[in-house]
C-alpha positions as CSV (number, residue, x, y, z in Angstrom):
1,X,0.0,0.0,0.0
2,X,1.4,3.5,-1.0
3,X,0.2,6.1,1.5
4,X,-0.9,9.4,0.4
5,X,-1.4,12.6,1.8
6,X,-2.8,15.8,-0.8
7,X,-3.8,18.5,1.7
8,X,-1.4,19.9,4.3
9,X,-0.6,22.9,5.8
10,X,2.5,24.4,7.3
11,X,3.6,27.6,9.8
12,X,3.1,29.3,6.2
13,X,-0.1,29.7,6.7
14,X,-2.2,28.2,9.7
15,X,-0.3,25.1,10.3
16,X,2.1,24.7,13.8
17,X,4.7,23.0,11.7
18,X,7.7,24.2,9.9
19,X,8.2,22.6,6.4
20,X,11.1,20.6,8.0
21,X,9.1,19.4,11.0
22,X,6.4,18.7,8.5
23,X,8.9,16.5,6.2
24,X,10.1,14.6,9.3
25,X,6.3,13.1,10.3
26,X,5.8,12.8,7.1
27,X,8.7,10.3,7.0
28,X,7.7,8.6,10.3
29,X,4.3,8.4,9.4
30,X,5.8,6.3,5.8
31,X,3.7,8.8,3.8
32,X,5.2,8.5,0.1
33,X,3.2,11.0,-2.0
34,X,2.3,14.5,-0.1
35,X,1.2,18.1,-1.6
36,X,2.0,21.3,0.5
37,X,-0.9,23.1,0.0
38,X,-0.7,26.6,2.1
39,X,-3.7,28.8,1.9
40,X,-3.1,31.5,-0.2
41,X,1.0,31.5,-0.6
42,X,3.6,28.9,-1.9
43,X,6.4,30.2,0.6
44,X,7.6,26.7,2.0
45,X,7.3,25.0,-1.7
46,X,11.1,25.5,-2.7
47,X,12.7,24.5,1.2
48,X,11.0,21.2,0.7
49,X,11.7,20.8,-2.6
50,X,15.4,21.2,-1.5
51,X,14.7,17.9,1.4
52,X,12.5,15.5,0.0
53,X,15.0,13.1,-0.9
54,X,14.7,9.4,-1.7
55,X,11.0,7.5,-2.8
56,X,9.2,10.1,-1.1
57,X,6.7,12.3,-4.3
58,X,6.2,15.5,-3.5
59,X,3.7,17.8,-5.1
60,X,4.1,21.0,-5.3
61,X,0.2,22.8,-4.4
62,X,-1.5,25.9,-2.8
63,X,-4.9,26.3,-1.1
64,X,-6.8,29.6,-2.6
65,X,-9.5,31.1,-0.4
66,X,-12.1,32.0,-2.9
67,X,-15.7,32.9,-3.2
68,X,-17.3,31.5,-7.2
69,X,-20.7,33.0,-8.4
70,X,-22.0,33.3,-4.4
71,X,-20.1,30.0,-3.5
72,X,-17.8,30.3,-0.7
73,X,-14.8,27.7,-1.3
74,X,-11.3,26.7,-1.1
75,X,-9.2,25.5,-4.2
76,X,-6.0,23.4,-4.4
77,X,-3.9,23.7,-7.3
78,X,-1.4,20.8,-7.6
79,X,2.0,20.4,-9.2
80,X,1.7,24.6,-10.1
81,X,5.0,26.0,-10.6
82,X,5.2,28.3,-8.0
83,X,7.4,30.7,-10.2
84,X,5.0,31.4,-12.3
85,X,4.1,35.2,-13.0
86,X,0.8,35.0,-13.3
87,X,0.2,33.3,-10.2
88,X,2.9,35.5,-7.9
89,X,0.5,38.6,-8.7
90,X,-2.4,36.9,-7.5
91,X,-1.1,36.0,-4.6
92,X,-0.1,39.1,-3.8
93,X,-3.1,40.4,-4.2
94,X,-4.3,38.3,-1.9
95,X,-1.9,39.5,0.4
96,X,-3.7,42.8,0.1
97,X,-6.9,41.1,1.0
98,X,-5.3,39.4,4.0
99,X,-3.8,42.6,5.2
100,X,-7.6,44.3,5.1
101,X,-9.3,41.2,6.3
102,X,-6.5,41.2,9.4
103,X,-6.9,45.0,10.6
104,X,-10.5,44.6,10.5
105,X,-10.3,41.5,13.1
106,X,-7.8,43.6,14.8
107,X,-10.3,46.6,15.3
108,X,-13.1,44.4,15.8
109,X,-11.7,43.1,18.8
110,X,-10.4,46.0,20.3
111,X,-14.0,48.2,19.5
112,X,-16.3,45.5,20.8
113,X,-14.3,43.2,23.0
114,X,-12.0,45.7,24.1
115,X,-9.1,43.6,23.9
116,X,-6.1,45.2,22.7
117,X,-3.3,43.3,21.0
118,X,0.4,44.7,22.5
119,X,3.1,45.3,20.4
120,X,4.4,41.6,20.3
121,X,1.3,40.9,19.3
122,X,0.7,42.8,16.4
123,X,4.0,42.2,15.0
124,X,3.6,38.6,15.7
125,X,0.6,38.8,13.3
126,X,2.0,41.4,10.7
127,X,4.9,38.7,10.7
128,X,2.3,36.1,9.5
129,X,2.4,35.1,5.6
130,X,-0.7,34.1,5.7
131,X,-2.7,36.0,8.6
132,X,-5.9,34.1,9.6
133,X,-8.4,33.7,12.3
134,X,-6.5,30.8,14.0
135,X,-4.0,32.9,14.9
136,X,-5.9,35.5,16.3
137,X,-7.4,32.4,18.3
138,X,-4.1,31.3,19.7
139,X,-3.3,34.8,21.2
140,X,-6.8,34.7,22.5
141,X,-5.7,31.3,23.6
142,X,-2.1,32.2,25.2
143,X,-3.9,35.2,27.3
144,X,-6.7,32.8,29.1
145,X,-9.5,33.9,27.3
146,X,-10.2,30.8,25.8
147,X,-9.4,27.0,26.5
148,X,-8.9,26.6,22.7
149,X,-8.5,28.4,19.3
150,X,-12.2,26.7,18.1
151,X,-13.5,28.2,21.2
152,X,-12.1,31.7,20.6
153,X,-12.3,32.1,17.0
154,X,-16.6,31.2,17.7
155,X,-16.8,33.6,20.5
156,X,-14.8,36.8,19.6
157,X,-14.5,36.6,16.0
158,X,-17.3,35.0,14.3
159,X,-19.3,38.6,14.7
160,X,-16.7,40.0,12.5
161,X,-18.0,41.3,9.3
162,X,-14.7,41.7,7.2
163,X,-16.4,42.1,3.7
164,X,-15.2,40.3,0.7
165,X,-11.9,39.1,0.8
166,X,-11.7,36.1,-1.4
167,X,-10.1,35.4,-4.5
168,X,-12.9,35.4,-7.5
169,X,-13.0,31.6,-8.2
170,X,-12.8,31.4,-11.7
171,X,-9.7,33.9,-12.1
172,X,-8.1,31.4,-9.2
173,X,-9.1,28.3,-11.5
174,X,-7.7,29.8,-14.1
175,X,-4.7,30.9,-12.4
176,X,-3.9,27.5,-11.4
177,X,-3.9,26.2,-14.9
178,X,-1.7,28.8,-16.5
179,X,0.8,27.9,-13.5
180,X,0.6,24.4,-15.5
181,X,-1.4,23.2,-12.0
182,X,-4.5,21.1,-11.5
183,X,-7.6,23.0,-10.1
184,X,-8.9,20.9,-7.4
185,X,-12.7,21.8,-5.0
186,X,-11.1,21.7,-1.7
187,X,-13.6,19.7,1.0
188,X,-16.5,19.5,-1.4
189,X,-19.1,18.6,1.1
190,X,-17.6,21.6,4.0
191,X,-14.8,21.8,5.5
192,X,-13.8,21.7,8.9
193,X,-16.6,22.9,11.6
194,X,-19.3,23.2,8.6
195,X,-22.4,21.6,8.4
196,X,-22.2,19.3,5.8
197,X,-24.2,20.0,2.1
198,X,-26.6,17.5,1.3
199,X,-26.9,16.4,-1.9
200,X,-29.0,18.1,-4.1
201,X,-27.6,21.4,-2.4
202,X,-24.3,20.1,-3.4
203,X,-25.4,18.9,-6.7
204,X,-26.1,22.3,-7.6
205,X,-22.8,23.7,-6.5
206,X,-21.4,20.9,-8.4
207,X,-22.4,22.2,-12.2
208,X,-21.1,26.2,-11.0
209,X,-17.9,24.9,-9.7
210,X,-17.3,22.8,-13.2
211,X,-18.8,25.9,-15.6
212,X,-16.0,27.6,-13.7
213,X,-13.5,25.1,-14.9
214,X,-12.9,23.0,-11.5
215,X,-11.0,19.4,-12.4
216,X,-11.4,17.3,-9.6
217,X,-12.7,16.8,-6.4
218,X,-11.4,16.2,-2.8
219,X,-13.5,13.2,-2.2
220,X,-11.1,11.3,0.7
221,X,-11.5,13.7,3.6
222,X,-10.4,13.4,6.9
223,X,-14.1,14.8,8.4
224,X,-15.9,12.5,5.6
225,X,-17.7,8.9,6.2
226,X,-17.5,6.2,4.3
227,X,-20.8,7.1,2.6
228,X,-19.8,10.9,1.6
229,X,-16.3,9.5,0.4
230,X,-18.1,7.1,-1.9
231,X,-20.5,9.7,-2.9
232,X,-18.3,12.3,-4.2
233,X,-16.5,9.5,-6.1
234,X,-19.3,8.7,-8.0
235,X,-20.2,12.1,-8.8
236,X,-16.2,12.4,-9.8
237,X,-16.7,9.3,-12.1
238,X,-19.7,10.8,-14.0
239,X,-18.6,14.1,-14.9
240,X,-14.9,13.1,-15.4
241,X,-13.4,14.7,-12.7
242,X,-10.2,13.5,-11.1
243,X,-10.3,11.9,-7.5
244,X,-7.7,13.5,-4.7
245,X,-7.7,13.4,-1.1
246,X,-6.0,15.1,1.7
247,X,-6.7,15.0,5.9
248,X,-6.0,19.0,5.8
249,X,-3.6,18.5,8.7
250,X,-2.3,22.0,10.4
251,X,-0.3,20.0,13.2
252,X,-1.1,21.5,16.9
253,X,-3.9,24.3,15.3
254,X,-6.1,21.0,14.8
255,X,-7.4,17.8,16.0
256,X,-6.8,16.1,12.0
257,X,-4.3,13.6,11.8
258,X,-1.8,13.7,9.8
259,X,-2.1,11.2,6.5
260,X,-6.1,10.5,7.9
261,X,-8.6,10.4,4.6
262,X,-11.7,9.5,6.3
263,X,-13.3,9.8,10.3
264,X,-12.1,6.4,10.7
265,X,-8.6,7.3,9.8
266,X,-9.1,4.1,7.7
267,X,-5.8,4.0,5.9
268,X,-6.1,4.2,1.6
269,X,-3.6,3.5,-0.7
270,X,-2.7,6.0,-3.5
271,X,-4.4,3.7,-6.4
272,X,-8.1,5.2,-5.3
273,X,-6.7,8.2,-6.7
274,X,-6.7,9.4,-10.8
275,X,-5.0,12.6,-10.1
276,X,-2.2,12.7,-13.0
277,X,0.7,13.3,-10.9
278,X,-0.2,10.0,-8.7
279,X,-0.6,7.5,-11.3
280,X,2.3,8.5,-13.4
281,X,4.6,9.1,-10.5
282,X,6.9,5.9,-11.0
């Protein structure tokens, strides 16, 4: 059995790990195909690229936070080329967006919580590549307010109105394919914390995200069952969409396991995928 792992995060954006202590589990856990897929930036692509070594694949991916015709969504582009012009000035872009999204949260806080963040703080977060809510939580954490970051980020942030800060989906779609990437619908079903879609709902979502040029579909999740896994395959199969998977690990900022594809942490080798870069990886 080859075991696989398509959706991880790093200190890049919201994960605890560094790209080296990422690498190391990665070896301990006898993963042999991984993606680093950062929300919104493709800093830690190159350092690992310089230490995977050996039978270990490594794909080079990125997460992009985006919102498509209403739909709120996430989008992993795998094997981009992280060089690529087109996709360095929508990233920083999206810097921009992260910089407006982040002094909102910042004023929120301080004008209706009236917690103020000190100087270490603030640089702390300004430091961030990719500033987001989970680690606003963790400060919130580290001062007592809260025994975890699920807790804070619900009780002092989700009142936070910060206006549209997402990448357009089809311009990230089509972003991701001009950086010679695959465009990939992140946690079809919802993500982490969301209420799952049921089917028709998701059904509909499913013909936007593929007039928008989506290729494939995260169908082994780490939050899925059985049943939703097998689901989203079948909908994969009959529209011709490639099958990935990823646990969306972010080390210590989440309970996910790292390398786990279902609730069951069932393990799954790599051949229930039909992502290019898997099968012809030998």
């Amino acid at each position: 059995m080859t075991r696989f792992d398509l959706h991880l995060h790093t200190n890049n954006s919201d994960g605890s790990d560094t790209p080296y202590e990422l690498l190391q589990k990665i070896k301990d856990k006898n993963i042999e195909i991984f993606a680093l897929t950062d929300h919104d930036n493709v800093a830690g692509i190159s350092a690992m690229k310089n230490m995977v070594s050996g039978n270990i694949k490594f794909i080079p991916g990125i997460e992009l936070t985006c919102k498509t015709r209403g739909i709120k969504c996430h989008i992993l582009g795998y094997n981009i080329d992280e060089n690529n012009p087109v996709l360095s000035e929508l990233i920083e872009k999206g810097k921009k967006l992260r910089r407006q999204k982040l002094e909102t949260r910042i004023r929120f806080l301080k004008d209706v919580w009236n917690i103020e963040l000190n100087k270490e703080e603030s640089d702390w977060l300004y430091s961030r590549k990719s500033p987001v809510k989970t680690h606003f939580g963790n400060i919130l954490v580290n001062r007592g307010l809260a025994p975890n970051n699920i807790e804070a980020m619900k009780k002092y942030l989700d009142g936070c109105k910060t206006g549209n800060t997402r990448f357009d989906g089809e311009e990230a779609i089509n972003t991701i394919k001009i950086a010679g990437g695959i465009p990939v619908w992140a946690h079809p079903l919802g993500g982490e914390g969301e209420e799952h879609l049921e089917k028709d709902e998701f059904l509909l979502r499913l013909k936007t995200m593929m007039d928008c040029g989506i290729q494939g579909l995260e169908c082994y999740y780490s939050r899925y069952t059985e049943a939703e896994i097998e689901f989203l395959k079948n909908c994969a199969d009959s529209n011709g969409l490639f099958i990935t998977g990823g646990s969306d690990y972010h080390g210590a900022n989440k309970t996910v396991l790292l390398g786990q594809l279902n609730v069951n942490n069932t393990p799954v080798d790599s051949n229930e995928l039909n992502l290019p870069v898997i099968v012809n990886q030998a």
